[in-house]
N, C-alpha and C positions, 0 to 999 in steps of 0.2 A: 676447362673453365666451367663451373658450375652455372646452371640456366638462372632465370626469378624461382622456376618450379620447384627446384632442389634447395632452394635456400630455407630453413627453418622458422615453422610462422613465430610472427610476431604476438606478444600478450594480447595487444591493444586489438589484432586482426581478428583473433578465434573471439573473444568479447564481443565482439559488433557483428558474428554472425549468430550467437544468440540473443540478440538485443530486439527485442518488440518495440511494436510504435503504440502509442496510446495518447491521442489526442484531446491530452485532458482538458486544454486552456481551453476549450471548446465550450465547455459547461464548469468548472472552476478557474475564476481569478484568481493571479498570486499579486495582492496588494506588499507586501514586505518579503522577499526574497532572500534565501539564504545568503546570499553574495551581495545583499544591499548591508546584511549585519556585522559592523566591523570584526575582523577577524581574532581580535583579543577579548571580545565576549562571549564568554562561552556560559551557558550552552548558548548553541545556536535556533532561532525561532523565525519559523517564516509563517507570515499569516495570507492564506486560504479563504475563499468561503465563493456557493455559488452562485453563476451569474443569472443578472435579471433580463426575462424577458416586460423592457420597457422597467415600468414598477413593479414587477411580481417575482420574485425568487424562483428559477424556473427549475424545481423542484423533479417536478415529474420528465423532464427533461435527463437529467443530471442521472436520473435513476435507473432510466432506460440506460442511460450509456455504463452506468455499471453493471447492468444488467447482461450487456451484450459483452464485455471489458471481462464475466464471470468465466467464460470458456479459455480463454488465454492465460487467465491466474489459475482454473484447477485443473486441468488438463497437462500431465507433462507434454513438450516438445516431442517427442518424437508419438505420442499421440496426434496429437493437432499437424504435426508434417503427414502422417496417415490419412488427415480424414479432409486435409485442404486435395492432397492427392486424389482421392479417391474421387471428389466433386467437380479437381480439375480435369479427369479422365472419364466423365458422366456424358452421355450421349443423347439427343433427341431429348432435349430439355427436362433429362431426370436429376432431378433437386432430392432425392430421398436422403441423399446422404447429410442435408442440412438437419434434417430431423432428426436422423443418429445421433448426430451430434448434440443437438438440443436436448437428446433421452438421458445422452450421457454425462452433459454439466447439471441437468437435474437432482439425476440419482448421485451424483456425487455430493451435491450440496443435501440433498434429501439424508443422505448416510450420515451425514456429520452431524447434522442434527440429532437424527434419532441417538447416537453413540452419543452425544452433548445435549441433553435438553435444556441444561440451565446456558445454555451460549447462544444467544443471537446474536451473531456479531459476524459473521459474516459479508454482511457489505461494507464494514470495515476495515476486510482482510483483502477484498477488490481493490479498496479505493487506496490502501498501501502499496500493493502491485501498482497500479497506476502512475503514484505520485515517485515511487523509484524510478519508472522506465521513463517517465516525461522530464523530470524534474532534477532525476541524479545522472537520468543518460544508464542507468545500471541495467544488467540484465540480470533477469531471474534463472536462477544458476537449481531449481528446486522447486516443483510444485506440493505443495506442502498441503492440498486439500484434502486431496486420496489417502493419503498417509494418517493425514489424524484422525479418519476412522479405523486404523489399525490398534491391537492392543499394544503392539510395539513401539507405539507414536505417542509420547507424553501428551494427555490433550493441552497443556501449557507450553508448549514447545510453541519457538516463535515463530510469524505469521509468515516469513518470507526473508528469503537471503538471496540476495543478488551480490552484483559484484560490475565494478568500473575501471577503467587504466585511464590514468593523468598521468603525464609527462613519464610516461613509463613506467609507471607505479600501480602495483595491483589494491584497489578499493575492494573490502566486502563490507556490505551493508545488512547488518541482521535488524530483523524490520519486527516491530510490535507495534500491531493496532488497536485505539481504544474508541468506541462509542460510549458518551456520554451526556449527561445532560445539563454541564456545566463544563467550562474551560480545565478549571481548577480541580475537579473533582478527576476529569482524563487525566492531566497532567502528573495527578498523585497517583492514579494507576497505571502509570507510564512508569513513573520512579518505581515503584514497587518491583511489579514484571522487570525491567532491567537490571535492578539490584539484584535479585533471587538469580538470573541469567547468568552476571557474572559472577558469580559466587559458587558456581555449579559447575563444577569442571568437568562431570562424567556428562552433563548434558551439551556442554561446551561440544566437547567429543564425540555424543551422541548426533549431534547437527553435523558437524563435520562429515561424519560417518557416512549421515544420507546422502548427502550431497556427492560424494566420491561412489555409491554406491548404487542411488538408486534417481538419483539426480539426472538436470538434462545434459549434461555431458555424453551423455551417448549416441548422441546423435552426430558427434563432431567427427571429424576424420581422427584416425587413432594416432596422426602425431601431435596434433592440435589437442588430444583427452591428455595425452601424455606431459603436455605443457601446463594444463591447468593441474592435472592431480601431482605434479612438481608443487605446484602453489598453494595447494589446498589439501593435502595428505596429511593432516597435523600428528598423525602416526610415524610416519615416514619421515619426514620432514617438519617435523614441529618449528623451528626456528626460518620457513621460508620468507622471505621477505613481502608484506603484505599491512595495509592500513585498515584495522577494522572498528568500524564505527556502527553504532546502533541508533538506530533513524526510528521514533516513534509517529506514527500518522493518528493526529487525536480528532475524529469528526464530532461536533458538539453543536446542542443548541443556541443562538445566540438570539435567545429571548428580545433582550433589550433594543439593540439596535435594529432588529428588521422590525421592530414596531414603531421605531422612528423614523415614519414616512415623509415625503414629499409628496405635493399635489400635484395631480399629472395633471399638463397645459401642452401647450402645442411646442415647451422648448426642448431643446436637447434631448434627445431618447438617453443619451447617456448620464443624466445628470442622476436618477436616481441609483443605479450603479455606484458612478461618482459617490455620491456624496454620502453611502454605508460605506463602501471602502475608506472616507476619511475619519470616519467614527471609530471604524476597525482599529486604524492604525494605531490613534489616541491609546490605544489599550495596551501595546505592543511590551511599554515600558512592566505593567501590571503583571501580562502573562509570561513575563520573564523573570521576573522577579520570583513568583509563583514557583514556576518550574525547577530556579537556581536554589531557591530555600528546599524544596522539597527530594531533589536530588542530592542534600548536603548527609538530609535529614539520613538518607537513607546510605550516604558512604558512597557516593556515585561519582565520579569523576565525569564533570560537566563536561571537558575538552571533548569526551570521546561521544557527545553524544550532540543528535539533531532531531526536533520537532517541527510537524508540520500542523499546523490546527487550522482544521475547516470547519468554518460557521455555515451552519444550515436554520434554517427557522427551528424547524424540529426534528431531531432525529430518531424519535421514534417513526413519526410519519415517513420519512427516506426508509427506514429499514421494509417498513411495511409497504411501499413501492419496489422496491427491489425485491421484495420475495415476489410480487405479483409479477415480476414484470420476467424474472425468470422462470414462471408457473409455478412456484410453491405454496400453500398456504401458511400465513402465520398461527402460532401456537399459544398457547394459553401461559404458557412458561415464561414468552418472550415478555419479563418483566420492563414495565414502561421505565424511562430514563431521564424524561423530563416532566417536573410536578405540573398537573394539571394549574396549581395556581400564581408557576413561576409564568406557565404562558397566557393565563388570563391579566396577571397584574404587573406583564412585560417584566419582570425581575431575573435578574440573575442567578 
């Protein structure tokens, strides 16, 4: 009679032991949740934005946490198991290996830059990672930072592929992130990047590739790799059974609304929170709308796809917290996103 030991894992089991934690609700609200949007409209749209300390958008907050969220997205797994190791096995209060570490999610974001000067957009590619591992439960199945400073690494390849089991069913979530400085304007280069995605069969393949290749799968015990690259070999097995959806994470200025303030009095700390999240909401109809004409436009089948939109006051200023807060400098290239006069005269 065979042990629990001997019995063959399960999808759902080897999934959850690559699965991170990322406490995003911490520093973003989800006012409109995927699961609040009836499920026969598609696309699906959940609205995001961060939370306030009292009345103030706690910005510098928010940035710091992606700032520190940055070693978990570009580090593969079986790096970050090496360097938790190495700090766990640290003696007589030697912390050095924190600072390796620190060297090493720099010079990684440092690479990608120089190899990309016209992309800043890296705290967008965080706050995707994020919104999968909190939001979809997904793990990230592929660090995709190190790679696209390779010449082998389309620099358009997408920001991050994870993957989730519901009711025994294997999810992969191929993840594109936009910074922009308008709803409408991400949303249309969402559509875009997606369209060109699925349209692209050798890059279809080419994602695949890494993932089975150079992906965090290697870290798993080899009957548990053996389970996933059954699921995810689309060489080998191109028809395995699998639900694949493309999750855009679009972080955007929301001009209008964080300029319509409440006067802070001794009531409710929560009221000014409150009361942008119901302005947000108001919009939900607008940026769906948005999204469904522009996915039409471009031949996109809405079903397979889901957005996440985070309003931030302004996302140039977030990008430019987050390079500080990781020790980067911002660059002359990092073309601003939001018109100086959309934020002086609160417009959209």
């Amino acid at each position: 009679m065979s042990s629990p030991a001997d019995s063959p894992p399960s999808l759902s089991s080897v999934i959850q032991k690559l699965l991170d934690k990322s406490p995003l609700d911490r520093f973003v609200k989800c006012v409109v949740d995927l699961t609040s949007v009836p499920p026969y409209k598609a696309p699906r749209v959940a609205l995001l934005h961060v939370r306030f300390k009292e009345d103030i958008p706690s910005i510098r907050a928010f940035s710091d946490f992606l700032g520190n969220q940055a070693a978990n997205y570009a580090l593969s797994r079986r790096r970050r198991d090496a360097y938790q190791a190495q700090m766990a096995s640290a003696q007589n209060g030697d912390v050095s290996a924190a600072q390796e570490l620190s060297r090493a999610v720099r010079k990684a974001f440092i690479e990608f830059r120089q190899a990309n000067p016209s992309r800043a957009s890296e705290v967008g590619e965080v706050l995707a990672y994020c919104v999968a591992v909190h939001h979809l439960q997904a793990s990230q199945l592929i660090a995709k930072m190190a790679l696209k400073t390779s010449n082998n690494m389309p620099v358009y390849g997408l920001d991050g592929i994870h993957a989730s089991v519901v009711n025994g069913e294997l999810n992969v979530f191929f993840l594109e992130s936009k910074l922009a400085g308008t709803a409408a304007s991400g949303t249309a280069d969402y559509a875009d990047s997606v369209s060109g995605f699925l349209k692209d069969d050798g890059q279809y393949e080419h994602e695949y590739g890494l993932v089975t290749s150079l992906g965090n799968l290697d870290v798993l015990d080899p009957a548990d790799k053996d389970l996933m690259l059954n699921y995810l070999d689309v060489f080998g097995n191109p028809n395995a059974p699998k639900r694949e959806r493309s999750v855009g994470v679009v972080c955007y200025s929301e001009v209008k609304h964080f300029a319509n303030k409440l006067e802070v009095d001794d009531g409710p700390l929560s009221k000014h929170e409150d009361y942008f999240g119901e302005l947000y909401k108001g919009d939900l109809n607008r940026h769906f709308t948005n999204l469904d004409n522009q996915l039409g436009v471009k031949g996109v089948d809405p079903n397979k796809c889901m957005v996440y939109l985070v309003a931030v006051p302004d996302v140039d200023e977030l990008r430019e917290m987050f390079y500080e807060s990781i020790g980067i400098a911002s660059l002359d290239s990092d073309v601003p996103l939001t018109s100086p006069s959309a934020i002086k005269g609160g417009k959209i």
